[in-house]
Structure formats: structure tokens, C-alpha cells
C-alpha positions, 0 to 999 in steps of 0.5 A, a space after each residue: 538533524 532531529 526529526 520530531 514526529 506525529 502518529 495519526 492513528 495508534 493501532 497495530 501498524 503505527 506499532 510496528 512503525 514506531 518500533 522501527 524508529 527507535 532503531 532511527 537515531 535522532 528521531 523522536 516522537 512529539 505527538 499522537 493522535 487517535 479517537 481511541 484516548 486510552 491508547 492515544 494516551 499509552 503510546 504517548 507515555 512511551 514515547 514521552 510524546 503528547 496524546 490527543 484525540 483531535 488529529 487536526 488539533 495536534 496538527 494546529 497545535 505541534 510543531 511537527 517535522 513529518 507526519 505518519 498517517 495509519 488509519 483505515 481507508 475511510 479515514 482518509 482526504 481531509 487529514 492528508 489534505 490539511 497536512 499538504 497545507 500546512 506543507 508536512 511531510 507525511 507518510 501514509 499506509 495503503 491504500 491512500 483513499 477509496 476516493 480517486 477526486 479526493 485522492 488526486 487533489 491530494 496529490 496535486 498539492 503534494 506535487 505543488 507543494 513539492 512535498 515528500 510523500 511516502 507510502 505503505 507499499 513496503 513490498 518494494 523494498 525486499 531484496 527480492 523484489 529489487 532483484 527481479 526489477 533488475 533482472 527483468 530491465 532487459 527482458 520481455 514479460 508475456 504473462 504476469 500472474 498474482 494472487 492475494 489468498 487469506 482469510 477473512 480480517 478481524 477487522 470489524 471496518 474491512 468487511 464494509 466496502 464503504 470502509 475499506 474498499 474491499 480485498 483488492 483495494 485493501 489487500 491485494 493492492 499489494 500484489 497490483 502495486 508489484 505488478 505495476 513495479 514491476 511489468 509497469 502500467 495496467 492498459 485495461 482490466 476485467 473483473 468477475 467476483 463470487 458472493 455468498 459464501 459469507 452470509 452468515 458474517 454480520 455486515 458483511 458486503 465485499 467480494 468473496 473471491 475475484 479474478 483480475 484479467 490485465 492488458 499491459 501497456 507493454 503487451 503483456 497479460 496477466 492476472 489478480 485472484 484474490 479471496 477472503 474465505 479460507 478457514 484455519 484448513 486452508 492454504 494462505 498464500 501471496 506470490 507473484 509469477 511472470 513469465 516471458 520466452 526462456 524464463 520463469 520469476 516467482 516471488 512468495 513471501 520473501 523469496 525468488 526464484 528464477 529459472 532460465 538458461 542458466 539454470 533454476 535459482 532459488 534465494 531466500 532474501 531476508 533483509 538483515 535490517 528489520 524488514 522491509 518496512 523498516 527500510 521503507 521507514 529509514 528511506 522517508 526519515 532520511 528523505 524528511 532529514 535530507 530533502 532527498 525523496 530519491 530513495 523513496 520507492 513509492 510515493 503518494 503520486 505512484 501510488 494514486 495510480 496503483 489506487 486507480 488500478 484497484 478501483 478500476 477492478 472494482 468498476 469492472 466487478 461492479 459493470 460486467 464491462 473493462 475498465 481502462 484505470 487511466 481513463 477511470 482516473 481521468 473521468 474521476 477527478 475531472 
């Protein structure tokens, strides 16, 4: 089966998605939207696709198999909303929305509609990650460390919390997404964040830096520091690190590391088919051919709990007091 395609946003990850696809035979790309016409207008000619300026427009207008979505948080609701309606397939980057209502009524005509979502957690489809939620399946986890430490975006819209929600919900929605994959479901969490260090960048009102204290449904602790102020001398890192009684996982970039009984183990695990995200888009293309979701490893319902998460941090930062990202859930949308 052909699958005809509609791009929601042209920007530099819709490029790395449409790069990904040409590798996909029998897909092909029908339409663009995006506000910004000249690039609309470019990334049409190259796909012999149809560019527009109006999403809603293009989605009235083309008779579409799947929709990918790649715009800035903010931007989200009413597009995924009137893709539901319409009952097309889509997939979405991260994260879904800053809204948690509008998120789960998304997710509630998804569900309804039994619609096949995907979302831009890409991570869980590394070698690595698949292999330390195997190993894990029969092990107990004590303390589940991650951090998010970079620098500050080029993106004029990440550095507005209205616009992007800030560095956790932006960025290291990534590591909270993994942790939830794999030490499961976050119970409570509190959160301290530090300001200041940016006041000389032109609207600018997101934390600076923040530590994340997790209770685990399963028992365990663990932790999130994230920062945004490093400078070309610092130190960017991403990882994870879990630990529980005779072993040690840790996961940077896209390589593991455990060490156990048996001994200490590390294995460089680059997927030999494009990345990671290339993955994710071949399991959403199949999905859209087949019907089948199963291989889709994060879905829109997921991932609102990973949203809920992030914003609970939020809350925390916000009130000096723990968040339950359950209830926070619940009182949001009810």
C-alpha cells in the first residue's frame, strides 16, 4: 500500500523525518503546510508535494493517509484535535502540548476513534534502551538517576515558557520519558529550580537550572537535574544511571554500560538502519500500511502521562510543594 503524506511544519526535524522517508519505499509526500511560505514552498519542489500556508486548509483540502506534526509546543491542540475528527493517523514531536485539558481531550478522541498515534520519544527505539528494559524485567531498581546538561537553544520561542514549557517539559521530557519506560510510573515529585544566571538574554523566563526528586510507584528514588547555561567550556551531557542491589545500568548517548556479577559491560549500540528516529518513523509508516500500532513504542495516550510528568515538575518548581503528576492529571482535565 502507498501511504500519501502531509507535513504540518518544515522545520529542521520535519527534514530529518522527511530524510528518513525516502529510504520508505511506497511513501510519498502529497502536501506541506507551514506559515513560513518560501519554505513551505521549498520543501514542496522537493517532494513534488503541494505547499500551503493554511494547515487546516491543506488538511480540508488533501486526501491524506497520515499526518506528521513538527511544530513548537505552543502550537499544538486544535491541529491534533481536528486531525482526530477527520480520523488521520498522525504522527507528533514532543512534547504533545503545554496544556494537559487540551492534551487529554486529544487523547480521549484518539482513543475513540481508535486512531494510530505516534510520538517523537524516539530514544526508546535505541538498542540500548531495548536492552536495559529487558534486562531489567526481573530486577528491582533502588535508584534511577537522569540529567538533561546543555546549553541555551537558538530558538527564539524555547526560552518563553508560554511557548515551549521550559527545559524539562522541552527537553528533558526525554530523560523523564525514559525513566518512565524504563522504572515505570512517577507517584510524587519535587522540584527546586535557580534563576538568574540569564538576565542579560532578551526575553528570557525559563529555569535556568532544576533538580527533579521522584517517588516511584515501584519503591524506588531517583532524580532529573536539568540545566540550559553552559557555554562552548562546558560539559553537555545526557545519561541515565539506575542502580539496584548488584547492579549498575548507564545509558549515555547510545551506549550501555552494566555492570553486575558477571562482571562490567560496555557496548557501543548504534542502530545500522538510520537512528533511531528512522526507526520510529518505519514503525508509524507500517502502523499507517497495516493497521497494526503494536510496534509503535510511544503513543499519544503514553505520552500524555510522560506530559503529566513534566508539567507536575513544573507545579513543584512553581509551589515549593510535591506534586502527584496523576492527580495533577486528574484535576486538569476534570
Amino acid at each position: 500500500m502507498a501511504v500519501e503524506l502531509g507535513f504540518i511544519g518544515t522545520g529542521g526535524i520535519a527534514r530529518a523525518h522527511l530524510n528518513n522517508l525516502r529510504r520508505i519505499e511506497g511513501v510519498s509526500v502529497r502536501a506541506v503546510s507551514d506559515v513560513d511560505g518560501s519554505r513551505a514552498e521549498e520543501v514542496a519542489a522537493r517532494w513534488e508535494a503541494r505547499p500551503h500556508t493554511d494547515c487546516s486548509t491543506m488538511l480540508e483540502q488533501e486526501e491524506l493517509d497520515a499526518v506528521y506534526v513538527c511544530l513548537p509546543p505552543a502550537a499544538h491542540g486544535s491541529i491534533e484535535i481536528q486531525l482526530a475528527d477527520l480520523g488521520i493517523p498522525f504522527y507528533i514531536e514532543k512534547p504533545i502540548h503545554l496544556d494537559l485539558a487540551v492534551a487529554a481531550q486529544v487523547e480521549s478522541m484518539v482513543c475513540e476513534g481508535e486512531l494510530i498515534t505516534s510520538v517523537g520519544y524516539q530514544l526508546r527505539y535505541s538498542d540500548a534502551v531495548q536492552a536495559v528494559r529487558r534486562y531489567l524485567e526481573d530486577r528491582q531498581i533502588s535508584l534511577a538517576q537522569g540529567w538533561f546538561i546543555g546549553g541555551l537553544p537558538g530558538a527564539a520561542w524555547w526560552r518563553r515558557r508560554q511557548l515551549s514549557g521550559g527545559q524539562v517539559v522541552e527537553q528533558s521530557t526525554h530523560v523523564c520519558d525514559l525513566l518512565r519506560y524504563l522504572a515505570g510510573e512517577v507517584e510524587t515529585v519535587f522540584a527546586l529550580a535557580s534563576t538568574g544566571a540569564m538576565a542579560d538574554v532578551e526575553d528570557y523566563d525559563v529555569e535556568d537550572a532544576s533538580v527533579a526528586v521522584l517517588e516511584f510507584s515501584s519503591g524506588a528514588i531517583g532524580h532529573v537535574v536539568s540545566t540550559c547555561v553552559l557555554t562552548d567550556g562546558g560539559d553537555r551531557t545526557t545519561g541515565l544511571r539506575l542502580d539496584g542491589r548488584g547492579f549498575t545500568v548507564k545509558l549515555a548517548a547510545d551506549t550501555l554500560e552494566v555492570a553486575d556479577a558477571e562482571g562490567h559491560r560496555s557496548d557501543p549500540l548504534n542502530p545500522p538502519d538510520g537512528g533511531w528516529m528512522a526507526r520510529a518513523d518505519r514503525a508509524f509508516i507500517d502502523a499507517v500500511r497495516t493497521g497494526d500500532g503494536s510496534a509503535i513504542l510511544s503513543s499519544y495516550a503514553d505520552s500524555l502521562k510522560t506530559l503529566a510528568l513534566t508539567l507536575a515538575v513544573n507545579r513543584s518548581m512553581e509551589t515549593g510543594e510535591p506534586v502527584s503528576p496523576a492527580e495533577l492529571l486528574l484535576s486538569d482535565t476534570h
